[in-house]
VOFISE-749818 format. One line per 5 residues: number of its first residue (from 1); their letters; for each residue z, y, x of C-alpha. Coordinates in steps of 0.2 Angstrom, whole numbers, padded with zeros to 4 digits, always signed. Example, Ala and Ser with C-alpha at 12.3 -4.5 7.8 and 13.67 -1.06 7.14 Angstrom:
2
1) AS) +0039/-0022/+0062 ~ +0036/-0005/+0068
//
This chain:
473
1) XXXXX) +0117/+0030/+0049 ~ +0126/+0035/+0035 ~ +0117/+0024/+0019 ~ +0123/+0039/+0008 ~ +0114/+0053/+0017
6) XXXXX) +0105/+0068/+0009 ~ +0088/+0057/+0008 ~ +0096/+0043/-0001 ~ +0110/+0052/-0013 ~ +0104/+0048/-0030
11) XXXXX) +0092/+0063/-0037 ~ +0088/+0059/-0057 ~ +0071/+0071/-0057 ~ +0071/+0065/-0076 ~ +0058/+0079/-0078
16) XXXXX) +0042/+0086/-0072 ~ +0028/+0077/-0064 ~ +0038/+0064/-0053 ~ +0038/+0044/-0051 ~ +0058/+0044/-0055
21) XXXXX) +0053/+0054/-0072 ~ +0040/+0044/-0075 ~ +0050/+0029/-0073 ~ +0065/+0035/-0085 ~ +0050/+0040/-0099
26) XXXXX) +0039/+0025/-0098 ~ +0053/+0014/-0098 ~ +0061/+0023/-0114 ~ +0043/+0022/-0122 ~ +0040/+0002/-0120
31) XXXXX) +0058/-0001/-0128 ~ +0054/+0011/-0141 ~ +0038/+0003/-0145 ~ +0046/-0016/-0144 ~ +0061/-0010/-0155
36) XXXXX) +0049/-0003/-0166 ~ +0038/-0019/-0169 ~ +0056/-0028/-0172 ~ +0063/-0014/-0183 ~ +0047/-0018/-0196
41) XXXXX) +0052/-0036/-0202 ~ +0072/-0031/-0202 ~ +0064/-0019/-0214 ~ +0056/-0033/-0225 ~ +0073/-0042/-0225
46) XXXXX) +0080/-0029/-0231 ~ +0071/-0023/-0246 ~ +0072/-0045/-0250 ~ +0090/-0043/-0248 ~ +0092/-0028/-0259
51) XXXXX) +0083/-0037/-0272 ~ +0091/-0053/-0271 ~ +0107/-0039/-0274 ~ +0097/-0033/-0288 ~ +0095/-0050/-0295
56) XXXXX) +0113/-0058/-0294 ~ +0122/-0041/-0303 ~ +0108/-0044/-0316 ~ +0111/-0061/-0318 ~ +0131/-0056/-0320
61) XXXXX) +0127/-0045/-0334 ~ +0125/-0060/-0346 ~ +0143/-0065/-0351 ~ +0146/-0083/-0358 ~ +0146/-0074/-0374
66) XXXXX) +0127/-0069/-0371 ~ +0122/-0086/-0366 ~ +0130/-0094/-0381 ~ +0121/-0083/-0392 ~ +0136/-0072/-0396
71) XXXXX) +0128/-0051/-0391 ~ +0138/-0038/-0384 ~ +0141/-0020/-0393 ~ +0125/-0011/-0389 ~ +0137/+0004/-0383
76) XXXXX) +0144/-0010/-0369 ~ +0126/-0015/-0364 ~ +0120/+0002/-0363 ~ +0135/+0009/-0350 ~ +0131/-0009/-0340
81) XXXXX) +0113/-0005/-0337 ~ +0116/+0012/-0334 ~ +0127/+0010/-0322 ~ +0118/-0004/-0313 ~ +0101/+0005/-0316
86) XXXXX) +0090/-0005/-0324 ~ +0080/-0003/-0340 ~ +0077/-0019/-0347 ~ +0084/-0037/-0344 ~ +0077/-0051/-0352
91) XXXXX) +0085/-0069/-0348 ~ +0074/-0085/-0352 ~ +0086/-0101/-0356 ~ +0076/-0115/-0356 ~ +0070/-0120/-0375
96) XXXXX) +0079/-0105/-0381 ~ +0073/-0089/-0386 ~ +0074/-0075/-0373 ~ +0089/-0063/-0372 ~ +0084/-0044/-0369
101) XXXXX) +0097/-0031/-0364 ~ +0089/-0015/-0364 ~ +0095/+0005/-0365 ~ +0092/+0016/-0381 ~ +0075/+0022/-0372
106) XXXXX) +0060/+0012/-0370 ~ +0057/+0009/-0352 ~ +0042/+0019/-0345 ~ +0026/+0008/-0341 ~ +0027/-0004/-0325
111) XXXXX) +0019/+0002/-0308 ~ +0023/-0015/-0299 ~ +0027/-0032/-0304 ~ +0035/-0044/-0291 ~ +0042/-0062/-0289
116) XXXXX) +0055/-0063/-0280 ~ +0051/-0082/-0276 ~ +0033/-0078/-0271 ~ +0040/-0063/-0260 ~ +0035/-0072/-0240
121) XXXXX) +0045/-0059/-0225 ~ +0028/-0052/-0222 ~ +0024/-0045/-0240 ~ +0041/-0038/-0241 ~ +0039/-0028/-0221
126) XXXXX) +0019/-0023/-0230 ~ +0029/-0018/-0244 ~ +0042/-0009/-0237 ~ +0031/+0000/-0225 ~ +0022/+0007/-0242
131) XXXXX) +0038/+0014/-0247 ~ +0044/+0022/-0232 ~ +0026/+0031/-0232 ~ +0029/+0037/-0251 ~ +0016/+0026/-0259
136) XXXXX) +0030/+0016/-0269 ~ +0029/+0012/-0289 ~ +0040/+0021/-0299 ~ +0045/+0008/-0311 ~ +0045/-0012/-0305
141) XXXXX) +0048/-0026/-0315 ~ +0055/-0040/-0302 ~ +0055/-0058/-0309 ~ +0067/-0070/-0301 ~ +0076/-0086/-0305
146) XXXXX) +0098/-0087/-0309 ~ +0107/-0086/-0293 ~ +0119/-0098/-0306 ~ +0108/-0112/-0304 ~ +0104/-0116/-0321
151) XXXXX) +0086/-0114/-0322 ~ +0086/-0098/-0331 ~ +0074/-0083/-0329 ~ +0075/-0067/-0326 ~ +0064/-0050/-0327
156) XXXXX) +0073/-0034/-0322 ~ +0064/-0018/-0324 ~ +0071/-0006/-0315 ~ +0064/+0011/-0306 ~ +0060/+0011/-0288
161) XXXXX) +0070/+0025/-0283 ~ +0087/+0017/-0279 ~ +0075/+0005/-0268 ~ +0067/+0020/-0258 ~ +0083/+0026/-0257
166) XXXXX) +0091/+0012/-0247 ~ +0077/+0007/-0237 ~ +0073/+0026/-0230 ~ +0095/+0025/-0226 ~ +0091/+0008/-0216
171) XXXXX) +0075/+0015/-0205 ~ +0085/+0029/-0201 ~ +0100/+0020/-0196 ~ +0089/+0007/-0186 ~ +0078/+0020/-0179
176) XXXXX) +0093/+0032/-0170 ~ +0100/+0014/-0163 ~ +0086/+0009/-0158 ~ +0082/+0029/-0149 ~ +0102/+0023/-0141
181) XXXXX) +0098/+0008/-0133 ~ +0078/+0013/-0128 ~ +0088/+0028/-0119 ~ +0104/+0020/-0111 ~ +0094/+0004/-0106
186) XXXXX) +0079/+0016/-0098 ~ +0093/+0025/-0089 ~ +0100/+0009/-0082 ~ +0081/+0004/-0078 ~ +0079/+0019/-0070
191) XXXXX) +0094/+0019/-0059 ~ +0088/+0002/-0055 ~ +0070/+0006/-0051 ~ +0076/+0023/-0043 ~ +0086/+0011/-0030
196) XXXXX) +0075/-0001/-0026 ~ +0058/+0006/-0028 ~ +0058/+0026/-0029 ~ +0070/+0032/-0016 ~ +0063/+0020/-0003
201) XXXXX) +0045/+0029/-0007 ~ +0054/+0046/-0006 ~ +0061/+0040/+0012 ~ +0044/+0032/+0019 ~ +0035/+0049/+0013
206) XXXXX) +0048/+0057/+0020 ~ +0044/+0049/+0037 ~ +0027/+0052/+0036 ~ +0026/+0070/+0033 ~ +0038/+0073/+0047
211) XXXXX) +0031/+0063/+0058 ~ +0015/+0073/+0054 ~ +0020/+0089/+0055 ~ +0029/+0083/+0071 ~ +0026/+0070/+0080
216) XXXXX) +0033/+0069/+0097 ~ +0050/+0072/+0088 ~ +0061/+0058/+0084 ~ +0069/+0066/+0067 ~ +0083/+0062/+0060
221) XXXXX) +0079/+0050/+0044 ~ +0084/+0036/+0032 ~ +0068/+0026/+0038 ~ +0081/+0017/+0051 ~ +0092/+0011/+0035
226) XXXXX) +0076/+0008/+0025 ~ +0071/-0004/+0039 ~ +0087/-0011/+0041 ~ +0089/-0019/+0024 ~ +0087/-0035/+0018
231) XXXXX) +0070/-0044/+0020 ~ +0058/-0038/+0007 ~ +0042/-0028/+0005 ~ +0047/-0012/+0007 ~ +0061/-0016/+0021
236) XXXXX) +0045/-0025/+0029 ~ +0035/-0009/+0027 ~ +0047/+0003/+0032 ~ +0050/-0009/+0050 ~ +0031/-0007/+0051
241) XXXXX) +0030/+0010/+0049 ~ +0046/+0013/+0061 ~ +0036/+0001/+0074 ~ +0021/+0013/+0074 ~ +0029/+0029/+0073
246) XXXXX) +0038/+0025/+0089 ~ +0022/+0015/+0097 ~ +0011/+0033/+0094 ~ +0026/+0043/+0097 ~ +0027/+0036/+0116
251) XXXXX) +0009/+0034/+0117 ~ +0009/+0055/+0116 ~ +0021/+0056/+0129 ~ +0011/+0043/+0138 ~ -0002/+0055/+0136
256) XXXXX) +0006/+0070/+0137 ~ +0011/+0065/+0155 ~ -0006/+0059/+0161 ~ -0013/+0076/+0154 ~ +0002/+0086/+0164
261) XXXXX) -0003/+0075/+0181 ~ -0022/+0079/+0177 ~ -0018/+0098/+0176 ~ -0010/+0095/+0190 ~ -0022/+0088/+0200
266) XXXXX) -0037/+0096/+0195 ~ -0028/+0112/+0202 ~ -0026/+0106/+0219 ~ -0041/+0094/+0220 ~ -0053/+0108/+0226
271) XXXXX) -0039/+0112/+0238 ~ -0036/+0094/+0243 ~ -0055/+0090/+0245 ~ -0056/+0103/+0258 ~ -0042/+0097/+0267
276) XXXXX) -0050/+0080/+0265 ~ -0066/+0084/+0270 ~ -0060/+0090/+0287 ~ -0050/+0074/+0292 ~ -0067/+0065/+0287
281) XXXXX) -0078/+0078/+0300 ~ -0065/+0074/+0313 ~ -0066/+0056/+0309 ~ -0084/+0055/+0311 ~ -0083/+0064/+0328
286) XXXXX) -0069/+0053/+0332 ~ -0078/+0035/+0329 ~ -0092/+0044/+0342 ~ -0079/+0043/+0357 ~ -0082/+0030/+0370
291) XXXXX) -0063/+0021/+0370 ~ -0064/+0006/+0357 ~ -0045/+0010/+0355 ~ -0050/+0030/+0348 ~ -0064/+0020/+0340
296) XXXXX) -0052/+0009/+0330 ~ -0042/+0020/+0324 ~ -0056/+0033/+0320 ~ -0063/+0019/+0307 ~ -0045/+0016/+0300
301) XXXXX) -0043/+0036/+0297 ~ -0059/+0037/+0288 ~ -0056/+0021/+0278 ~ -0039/+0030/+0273 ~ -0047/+0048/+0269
306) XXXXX) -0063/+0039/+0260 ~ -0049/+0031/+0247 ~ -0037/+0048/+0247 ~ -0054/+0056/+0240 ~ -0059/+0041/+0227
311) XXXXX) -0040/+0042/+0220 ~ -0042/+0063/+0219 ~ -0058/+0060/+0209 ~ -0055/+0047/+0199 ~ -0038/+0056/+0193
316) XXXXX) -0047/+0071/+0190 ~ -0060/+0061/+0180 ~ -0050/+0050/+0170 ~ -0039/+0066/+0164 ~ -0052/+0077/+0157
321) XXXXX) -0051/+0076/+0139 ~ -0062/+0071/+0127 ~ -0074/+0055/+0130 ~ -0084/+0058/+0145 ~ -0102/+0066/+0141
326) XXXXX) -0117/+0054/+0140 ~ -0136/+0060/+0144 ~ -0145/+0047/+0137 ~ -0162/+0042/+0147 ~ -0175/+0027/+0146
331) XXXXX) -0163/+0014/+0158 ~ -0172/-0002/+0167 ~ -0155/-0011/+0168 ~ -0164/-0024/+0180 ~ -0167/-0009/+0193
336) XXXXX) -0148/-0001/+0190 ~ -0138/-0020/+0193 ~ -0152/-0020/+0212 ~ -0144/-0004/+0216 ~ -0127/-0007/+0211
341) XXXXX) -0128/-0022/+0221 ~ -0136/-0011/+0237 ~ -0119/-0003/+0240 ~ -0107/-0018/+0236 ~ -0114/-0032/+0248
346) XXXXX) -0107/-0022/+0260 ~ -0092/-0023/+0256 ~ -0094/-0043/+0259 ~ -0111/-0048/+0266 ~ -0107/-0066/+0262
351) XXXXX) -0107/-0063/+0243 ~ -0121/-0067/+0233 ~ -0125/-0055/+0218 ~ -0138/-0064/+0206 ~ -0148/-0051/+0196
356) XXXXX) -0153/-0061/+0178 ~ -0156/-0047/+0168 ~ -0176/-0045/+0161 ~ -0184/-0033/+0172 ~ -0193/-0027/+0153
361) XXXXX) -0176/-0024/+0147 ~ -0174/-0003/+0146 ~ -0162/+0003/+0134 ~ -0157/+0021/+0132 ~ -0142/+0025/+0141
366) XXXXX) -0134/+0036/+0154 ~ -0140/+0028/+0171 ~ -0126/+0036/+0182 ~ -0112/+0027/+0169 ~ -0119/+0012/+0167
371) XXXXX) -0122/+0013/+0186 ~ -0104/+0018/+0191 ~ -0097/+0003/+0179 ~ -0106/-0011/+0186 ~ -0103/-0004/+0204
376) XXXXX) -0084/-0005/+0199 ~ -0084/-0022/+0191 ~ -0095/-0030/+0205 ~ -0085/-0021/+0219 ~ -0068/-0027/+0211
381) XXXXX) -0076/-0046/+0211 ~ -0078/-0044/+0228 ~ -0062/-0038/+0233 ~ -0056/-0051/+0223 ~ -0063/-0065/+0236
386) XXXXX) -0078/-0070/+0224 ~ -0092/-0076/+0232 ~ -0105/-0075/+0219 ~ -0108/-0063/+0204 ~ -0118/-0066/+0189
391) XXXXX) -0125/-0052/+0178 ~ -0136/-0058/+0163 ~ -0140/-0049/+0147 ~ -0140/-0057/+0129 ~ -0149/-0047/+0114
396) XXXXX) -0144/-0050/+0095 ~ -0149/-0037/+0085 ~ -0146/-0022/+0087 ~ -0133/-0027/+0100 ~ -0135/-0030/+0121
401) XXXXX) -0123/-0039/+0129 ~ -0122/-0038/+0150 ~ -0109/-0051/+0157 ~ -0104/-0050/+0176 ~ -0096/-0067/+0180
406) XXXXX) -0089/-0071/+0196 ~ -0081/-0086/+0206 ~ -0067/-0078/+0209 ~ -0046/-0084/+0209 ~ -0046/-0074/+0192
411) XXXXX) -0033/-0061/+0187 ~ -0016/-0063/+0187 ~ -0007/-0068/+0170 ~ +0004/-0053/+0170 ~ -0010/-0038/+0169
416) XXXXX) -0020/-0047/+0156 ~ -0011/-0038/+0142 ~ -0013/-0020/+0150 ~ -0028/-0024/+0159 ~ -0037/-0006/+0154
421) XXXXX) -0022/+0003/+0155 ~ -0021/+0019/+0166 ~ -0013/+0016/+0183 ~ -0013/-0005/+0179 ~ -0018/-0012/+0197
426) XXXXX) -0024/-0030/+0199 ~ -0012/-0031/+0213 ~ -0027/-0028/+0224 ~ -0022/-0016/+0239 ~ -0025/+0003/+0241
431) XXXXX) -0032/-0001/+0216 ~ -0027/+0013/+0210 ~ -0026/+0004/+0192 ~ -0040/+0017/+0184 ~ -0057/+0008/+0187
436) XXXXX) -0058/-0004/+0173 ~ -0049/+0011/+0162 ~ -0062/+0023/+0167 ~ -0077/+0011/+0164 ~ -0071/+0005/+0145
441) XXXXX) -0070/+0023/+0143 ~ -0089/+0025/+0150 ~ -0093/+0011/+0139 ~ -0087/+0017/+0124 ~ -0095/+0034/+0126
446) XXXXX) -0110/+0025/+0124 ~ -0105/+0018/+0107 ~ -0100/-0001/+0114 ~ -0086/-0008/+0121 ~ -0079/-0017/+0139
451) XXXXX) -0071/-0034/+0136 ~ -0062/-0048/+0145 ~ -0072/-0061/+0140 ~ -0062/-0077/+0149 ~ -0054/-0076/+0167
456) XXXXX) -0045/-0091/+0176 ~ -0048/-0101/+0192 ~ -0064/-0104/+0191 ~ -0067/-0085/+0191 ~ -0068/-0072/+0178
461) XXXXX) -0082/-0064/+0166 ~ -0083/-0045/+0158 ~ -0094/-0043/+0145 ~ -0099/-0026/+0139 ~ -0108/-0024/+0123
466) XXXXX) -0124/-0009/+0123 ~ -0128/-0003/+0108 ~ -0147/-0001/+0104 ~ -0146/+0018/+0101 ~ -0161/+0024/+0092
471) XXX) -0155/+0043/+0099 ~ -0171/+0049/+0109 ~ -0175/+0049/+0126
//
């Protein structure tokens, strides 16, 4: 199958209420938010840079002239600060008097005062926040030592404004990189998770919904190539998936076949039983005739009809759909297993049927199911070569367990598996392979279930569980 087929082809649903949209966005979102949480102390760093700036141009304003005492012409000191901004400049030499530089005008009071030195990455981000928000001074008088080394001081005062300025000019530079890389590296997740997680979804609902809508049609679909890639969770999904689409798929034409046969014969069962029903009066009539020979083969003939009307009935019964009704009535199970075992010990007046079952046990179930199940089980022991059968009950709870054990050679390795499968003979001759089918089925009306408990040469052993209904009787 073609990997690039119409249900794998890349669709970027970027909007709308979709898993691939809400990949891209949420994805874009987490970046956004880290970037953001890293963007706040790039932001302290920068305002302690543009300080430090602010410092070393202060620091240059003092000429050798200036240090050694020698002043400027106030016209020359007025066009530096100006131009650099500041209002006042006062440099503190050690054991000498401080040197101020100031413009013509006094410098409006101080909103802040600041030491550079003191200034930790944190308070500088908490600061800098403040001035993004607009809740920044107006003047600030920063203190900081020479960058020259020389153990001098300075105190600038300067207004805010520049500051504000530069600091708005960083967070929105940051901000529309950051919005940049949050959307091409959320693209690139997306493609990613689009790949490996939300086109194999798209695929494995894809399945489903066809195989809802029709499920006895082998679409065409990408579940194939989902299934066929290397070994991962949703490789291992989509083989499950595959594995019981086609299980159920052929189980409905399993089914679909049994039901056309049933149809079938339920329409020429009235038909058949007639036709039937006269080779078995003419049988009869036959077995009366005085030659052993007509004798002998009157027995055979009837022997052959009797099992050509148990095959047309139990075809006819096992087809009918639905589980088969159950009219529930107050059972002594001792007295059902005594009449079971009434019609098979002819069958082989050898065999010893051991009825263990408390004769006070009555449970509420439908006598002539429970009576046709044990009939089949005891009659296939028998058939089997078993020459005793065990049926006991064990009550826990709410539960009742009736085993029929035998003695018999057991069954053969190849039908365990499909034991209770339509049309599964024992290998016995003239099985039609639906007794043990019908009776789980029986059993299961009834709310419980028919198991192979253990089977082998010592003989084999059915359990059936009976639940303790509390329907009324």
């Amino acid at each position: 199958m073609n990997p690039l087929s119409r249900a794998t082809r890349p669709r970027f649903e970027l909007f709308g209420d979709t898993l691939s949209g809400r990949v891209l966005w949420l994805t874009v979102a987490i970046i956004l938010a880290i970037e953001l949480v890293v963007m706040l102390p790039g932001l302290g760093r920068e305002r302690q840079l543009w300080l430090w700036d602010r410092a070393t141009h202060a620091d240059l304003m003092f000429s050798p002239l200036e240090r050694a005492g020698v002043p400027l012409p106030p016209g020359v000191v007025e066009q530096m600060l100006s131009l650099s901004g500041i209002d006042q400049l006062v440099l503190q030499l050690p054991g000498q008097p401080p040197l101020v530089l100031r413009t013509s005008q006094e410098p409006p009071p101080l909103n802040s005062l600041v030491s550079l030195g003191q200034e930790t990455l944190w308070l500088s981000t908490w600061r800098a926040c403040l001035h993004l928000l607009g809740f920044g001074g107006t003047e600030m008088q920063l203190s900081a030592s020479s960058p020259t080394g020389d153990a001098a001081q300075l105190q600038i005062t300067f207004n805010e404004s520049p500051l504000d300025a530069d600091l708005r000019g960083y967070a929105r530079r940051t901000f529309t990189l950051t919005v940049i890389v949050a959307l091409i590296t959320g693209l690139l997740v997306f493609a990613l998770l689009d790949r490996m997680l939300v086109r194999p979804m798209r695929i494995i609902t894809t399945s489903i919904i066809n195989f809802r809508e029709d499920p006895e049609q082998e679409s065409e679909s990408d579940l194939a190539w989902l299934a066929a890639r290397p070994e991962d969770e949703i490789s291992g999904a989509a083989r499950e998936l595959k594995s019981m689409q086609d299980e159920m798929r052929a189980a409905l034409w399993r089914n679909a076949r049994l039901a056309a046969v049933g149809t079938a014969v339920a329409k020429i069962s009235h038909d058949l039983r007639n036709i039937l029903s006269s080779a078995l009066l003419v049988s009869d009539r036959l077995e009366g005739a005085s030659d052993p020979a007509i004798q002998r083969a009157a027995h055979t003939l009837v022997s052959a009809v009797e099992r050509a009307a148990q095959l047309v009935t139990r075809t006819v019964d096992f087809a009918r759909e639905g589980p088969p009704p159950v009219v529930r009535s107050a059972v002594p199970l001792f007295e059902v297993v005594e009449e079971a075992a009434l019609v098979v010990r002819p069958v082989d007046a050898a065999i010893a049927i051991r009825n263990e079952v408390p004769e006070a046990l009555v449970l509420p179930l439908d006598r002539a199911q429970i009576y046709r199940v044990l009939v089949n089980l005891m009659r296939n022991a028998a058939e089997a070569g078993a020459r005793t059968i065990d049926v006991t009950t064990e009550t826990k709870g709410g539960l009742t367990r009736m085993r029929v054990a035998d003695n018999g050679p057991g069954l053969p390795l190849r039908v365990q598996d499909r034991l209770f499968k339509p049309f599964t003979s024992s290998g016995r001759y003239g099985g039609t392979g639906l007794g043990l089918a019908i009776a789980r089925d029986l059993i299961r009306a009834h709310g419980g279930d028919l198991v192979l408990e253990e089977t082998g040469p010592r003989g084999t052993v059915f359990g059936m569980d009976l639940p303790v209904s509390d329907t009324p009787v």
